[in-house]
PyMOL CGO cylinders between C-alpha atoms (Angstrom):
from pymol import cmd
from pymol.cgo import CYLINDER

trace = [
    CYLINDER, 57.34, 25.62, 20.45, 54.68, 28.25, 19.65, 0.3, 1, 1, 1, 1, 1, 1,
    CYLINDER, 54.68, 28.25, 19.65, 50.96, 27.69, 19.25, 0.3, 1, 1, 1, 1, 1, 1,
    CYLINDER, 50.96, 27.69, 19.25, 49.93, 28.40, 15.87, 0.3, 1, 1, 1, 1, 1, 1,
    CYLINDER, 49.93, 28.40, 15.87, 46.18, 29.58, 16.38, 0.3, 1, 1, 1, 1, 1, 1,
    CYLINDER, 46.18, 29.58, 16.38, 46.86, 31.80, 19.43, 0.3, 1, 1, 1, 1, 1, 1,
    CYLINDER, 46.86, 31.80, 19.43, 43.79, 30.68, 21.72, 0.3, 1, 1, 1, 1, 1, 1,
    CYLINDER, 43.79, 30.68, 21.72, 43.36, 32.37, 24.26, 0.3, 1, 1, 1, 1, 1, 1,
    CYLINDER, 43.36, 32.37, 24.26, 40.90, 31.25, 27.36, 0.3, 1, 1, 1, 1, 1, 1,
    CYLINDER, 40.90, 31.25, 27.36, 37.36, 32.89, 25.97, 0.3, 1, 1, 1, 1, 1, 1,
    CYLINDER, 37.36, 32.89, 25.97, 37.67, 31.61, 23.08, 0.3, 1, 1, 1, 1, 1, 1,
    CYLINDER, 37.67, 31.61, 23.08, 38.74, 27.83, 24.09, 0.3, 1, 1, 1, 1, 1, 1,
    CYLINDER, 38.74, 27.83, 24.09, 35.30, 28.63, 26.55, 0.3, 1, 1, 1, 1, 1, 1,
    CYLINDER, 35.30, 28.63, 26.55, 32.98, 29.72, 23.39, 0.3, 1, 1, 1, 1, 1, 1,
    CYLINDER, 32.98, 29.72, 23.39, 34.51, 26.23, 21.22, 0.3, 1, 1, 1, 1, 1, 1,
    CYLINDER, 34.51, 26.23, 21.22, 33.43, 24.22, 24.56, 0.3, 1, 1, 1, 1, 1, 1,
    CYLINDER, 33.43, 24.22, 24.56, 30.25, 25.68, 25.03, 0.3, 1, 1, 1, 1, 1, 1,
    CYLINDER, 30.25, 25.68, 25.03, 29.44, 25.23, 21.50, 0.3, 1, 1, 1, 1, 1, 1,
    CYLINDER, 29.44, 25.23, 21.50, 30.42, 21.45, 21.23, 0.3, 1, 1, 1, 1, 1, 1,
    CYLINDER, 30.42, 21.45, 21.23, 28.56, 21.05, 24.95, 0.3, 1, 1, 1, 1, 1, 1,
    CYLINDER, 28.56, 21.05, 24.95, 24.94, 22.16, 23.37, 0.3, 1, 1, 1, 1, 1, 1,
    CYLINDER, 24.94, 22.16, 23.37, 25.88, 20.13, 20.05, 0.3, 1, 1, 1, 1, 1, 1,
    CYLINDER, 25.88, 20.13, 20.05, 26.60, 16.88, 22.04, 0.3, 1, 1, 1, 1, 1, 1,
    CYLINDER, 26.60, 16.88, 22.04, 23.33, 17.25, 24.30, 0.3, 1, 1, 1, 1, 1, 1,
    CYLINDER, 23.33, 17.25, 24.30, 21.10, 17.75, 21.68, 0.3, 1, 1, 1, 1, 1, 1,
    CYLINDER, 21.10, 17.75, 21.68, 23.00, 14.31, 20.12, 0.3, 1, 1, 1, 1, 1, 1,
    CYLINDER, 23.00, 14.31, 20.12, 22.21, 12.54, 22.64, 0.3, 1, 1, 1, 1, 1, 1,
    CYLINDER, 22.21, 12.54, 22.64, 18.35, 13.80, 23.67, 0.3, 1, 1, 1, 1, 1, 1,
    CYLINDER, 18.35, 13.80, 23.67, 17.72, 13.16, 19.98, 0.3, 1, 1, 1, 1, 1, 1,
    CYLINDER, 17.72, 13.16, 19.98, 19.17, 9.43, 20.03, 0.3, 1, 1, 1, 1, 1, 1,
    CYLINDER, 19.17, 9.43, 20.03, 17.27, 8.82, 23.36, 0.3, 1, 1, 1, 1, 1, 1,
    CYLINDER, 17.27, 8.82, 23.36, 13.80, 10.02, 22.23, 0.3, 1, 1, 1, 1, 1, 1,
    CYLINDER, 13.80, 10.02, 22.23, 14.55, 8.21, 18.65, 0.3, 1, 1, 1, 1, 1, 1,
    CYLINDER, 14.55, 8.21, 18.65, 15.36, 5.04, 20.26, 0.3, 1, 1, 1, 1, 1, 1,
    CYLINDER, 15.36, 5.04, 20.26, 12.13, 5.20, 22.84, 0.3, 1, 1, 1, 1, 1, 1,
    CYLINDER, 12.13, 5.20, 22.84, 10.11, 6.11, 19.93, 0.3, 1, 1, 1, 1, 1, 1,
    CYLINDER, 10.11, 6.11, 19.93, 11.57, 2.97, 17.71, 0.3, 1, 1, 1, 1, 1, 1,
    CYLINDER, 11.57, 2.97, 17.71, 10.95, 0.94, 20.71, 0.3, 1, 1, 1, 1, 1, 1,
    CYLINDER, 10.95, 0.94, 20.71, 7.27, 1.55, 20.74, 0.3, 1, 1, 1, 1, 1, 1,
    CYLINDER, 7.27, 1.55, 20.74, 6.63, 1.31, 17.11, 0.3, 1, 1, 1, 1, 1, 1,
    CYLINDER, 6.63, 1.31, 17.11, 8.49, -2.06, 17.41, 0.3, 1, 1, 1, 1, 1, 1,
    CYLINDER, 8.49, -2.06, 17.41, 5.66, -2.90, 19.98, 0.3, 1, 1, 1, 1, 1, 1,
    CYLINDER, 5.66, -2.90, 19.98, 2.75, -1.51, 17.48, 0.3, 1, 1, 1, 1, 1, 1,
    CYLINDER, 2.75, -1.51, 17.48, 4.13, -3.71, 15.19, 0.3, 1, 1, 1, 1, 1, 1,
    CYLINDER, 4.13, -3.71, 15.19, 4.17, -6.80, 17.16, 0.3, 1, 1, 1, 1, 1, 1,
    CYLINDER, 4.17, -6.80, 17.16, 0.28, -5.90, 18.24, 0.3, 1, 1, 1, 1, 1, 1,
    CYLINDER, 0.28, -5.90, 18.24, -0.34, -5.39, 14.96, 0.3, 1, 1, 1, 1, 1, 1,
    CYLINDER, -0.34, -5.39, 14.96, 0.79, -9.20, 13.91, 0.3, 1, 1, 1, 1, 1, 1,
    CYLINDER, 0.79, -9.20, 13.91, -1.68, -9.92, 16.94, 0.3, 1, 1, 1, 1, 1, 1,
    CYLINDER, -1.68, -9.92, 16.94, -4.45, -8.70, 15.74, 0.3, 1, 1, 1, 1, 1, 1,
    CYLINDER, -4.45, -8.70, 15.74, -4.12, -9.75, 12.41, 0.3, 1, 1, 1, 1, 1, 1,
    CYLINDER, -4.12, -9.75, 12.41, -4.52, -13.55, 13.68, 0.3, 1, 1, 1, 1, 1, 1,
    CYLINDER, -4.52, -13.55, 13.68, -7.71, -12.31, 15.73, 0.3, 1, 1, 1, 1, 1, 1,
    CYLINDER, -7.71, -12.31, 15.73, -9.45, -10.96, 12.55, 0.3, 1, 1, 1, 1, 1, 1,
    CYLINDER, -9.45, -10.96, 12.55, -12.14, -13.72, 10.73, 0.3, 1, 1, 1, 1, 1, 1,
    CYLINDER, -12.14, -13.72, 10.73, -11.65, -11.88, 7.13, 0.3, 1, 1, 1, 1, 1, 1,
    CYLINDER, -11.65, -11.88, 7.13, -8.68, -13.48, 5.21, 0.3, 1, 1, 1, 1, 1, 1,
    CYLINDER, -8.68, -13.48, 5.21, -7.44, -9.90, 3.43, 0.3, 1, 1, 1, 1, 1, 1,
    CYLINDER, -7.44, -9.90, 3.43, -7.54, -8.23, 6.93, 0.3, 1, 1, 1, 1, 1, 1,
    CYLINDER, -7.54, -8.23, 6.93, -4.78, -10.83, 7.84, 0.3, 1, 1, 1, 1, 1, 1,
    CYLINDER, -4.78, -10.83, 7.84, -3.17, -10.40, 4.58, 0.3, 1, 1, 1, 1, 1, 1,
    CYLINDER, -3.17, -10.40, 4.58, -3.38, -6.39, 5.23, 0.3, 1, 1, 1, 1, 1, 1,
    CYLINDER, -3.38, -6.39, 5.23, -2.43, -6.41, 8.68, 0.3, 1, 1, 1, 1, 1, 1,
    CYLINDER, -2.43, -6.41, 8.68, 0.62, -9.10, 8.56, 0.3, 1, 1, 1, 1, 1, 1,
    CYLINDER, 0.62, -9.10, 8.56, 2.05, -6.46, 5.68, 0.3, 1, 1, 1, 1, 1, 1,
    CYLINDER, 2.05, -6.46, 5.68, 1.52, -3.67, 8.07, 0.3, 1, 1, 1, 1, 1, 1,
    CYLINDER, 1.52, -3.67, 8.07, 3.10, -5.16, 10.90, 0.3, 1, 1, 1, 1, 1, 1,
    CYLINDER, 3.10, -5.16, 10.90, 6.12, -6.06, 8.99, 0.3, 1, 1, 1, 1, 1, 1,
    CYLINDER, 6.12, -6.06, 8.99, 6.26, -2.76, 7.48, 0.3, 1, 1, 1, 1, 1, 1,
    CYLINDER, 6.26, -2.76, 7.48, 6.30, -1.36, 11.10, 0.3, 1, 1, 1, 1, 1, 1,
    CYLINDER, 6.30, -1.36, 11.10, 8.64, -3.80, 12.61, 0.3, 1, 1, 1, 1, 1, 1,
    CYLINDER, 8.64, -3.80, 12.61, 10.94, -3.57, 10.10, 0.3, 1, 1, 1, 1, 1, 1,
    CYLINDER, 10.94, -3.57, 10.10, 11.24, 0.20, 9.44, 0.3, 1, 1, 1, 1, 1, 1,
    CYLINDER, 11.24, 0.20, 9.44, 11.77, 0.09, 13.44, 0.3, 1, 1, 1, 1, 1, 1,
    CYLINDER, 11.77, 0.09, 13.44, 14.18, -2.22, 13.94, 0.3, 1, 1, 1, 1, 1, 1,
    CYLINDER, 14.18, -2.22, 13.94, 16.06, -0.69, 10.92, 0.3, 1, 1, 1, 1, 1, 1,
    CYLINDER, 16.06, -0.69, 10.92, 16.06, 2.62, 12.54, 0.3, 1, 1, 1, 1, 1, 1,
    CYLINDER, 16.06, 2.62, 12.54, 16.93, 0.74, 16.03, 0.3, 1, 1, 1, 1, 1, 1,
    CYLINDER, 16.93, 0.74, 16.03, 20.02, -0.26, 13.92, 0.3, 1, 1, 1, 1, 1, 1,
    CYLINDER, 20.02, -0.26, 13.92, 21.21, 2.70, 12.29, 0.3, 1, 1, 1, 1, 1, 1,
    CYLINDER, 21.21, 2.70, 12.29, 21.01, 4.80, 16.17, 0.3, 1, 1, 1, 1, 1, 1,
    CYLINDER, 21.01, 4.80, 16.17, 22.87, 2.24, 17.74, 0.3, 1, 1, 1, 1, 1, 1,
    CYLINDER, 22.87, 2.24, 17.74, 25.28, -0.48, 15.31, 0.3, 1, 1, 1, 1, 1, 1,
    CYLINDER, 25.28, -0.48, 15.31, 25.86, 1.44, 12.46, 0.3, 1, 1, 1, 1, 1, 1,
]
cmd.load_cgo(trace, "trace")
């Protein structure tokens, strides 16, 4: 049986080379994502914390949105890099 594209060995080097960059950059983007969505998950949390330290009842108000916000644009991206 004959090959139909006719590789020969520089180019089946240039198509690995390629994909090998593509893939690294993949995965150096998902890690620094997911350390990034794992911090913001912990601003939100200290932001819920801080709300219940303030005396004023719209800085709770202000700050519980804000740490929701936070935690849940977080955890949403946590789930999209990793479950979707």
């Amino acid at each position: 049986m004959e090959p139909s594209d006719k590789l020969n060995e520089e180019n089946v080097r240039a198509i690995v080379r390629d994909e090998l960059i593509g893939t690294s950059r993949t995965l150096i983007g998902t890690i620094f994502w997911t350390i990034l969505s794992v911090f913001t998950v912990l601003v939100g949390l200290q932001l819920f914390q801080l709300a219940f330290s303030t005396s004023s009842v719209l800085g709770l108000v202000g700050l519980l949105l804000a740490g929701v916000v936070v935690l849940g644009a977080s955890l949403y991206l946590l789930y999209l890099l990793h479950w979707k």
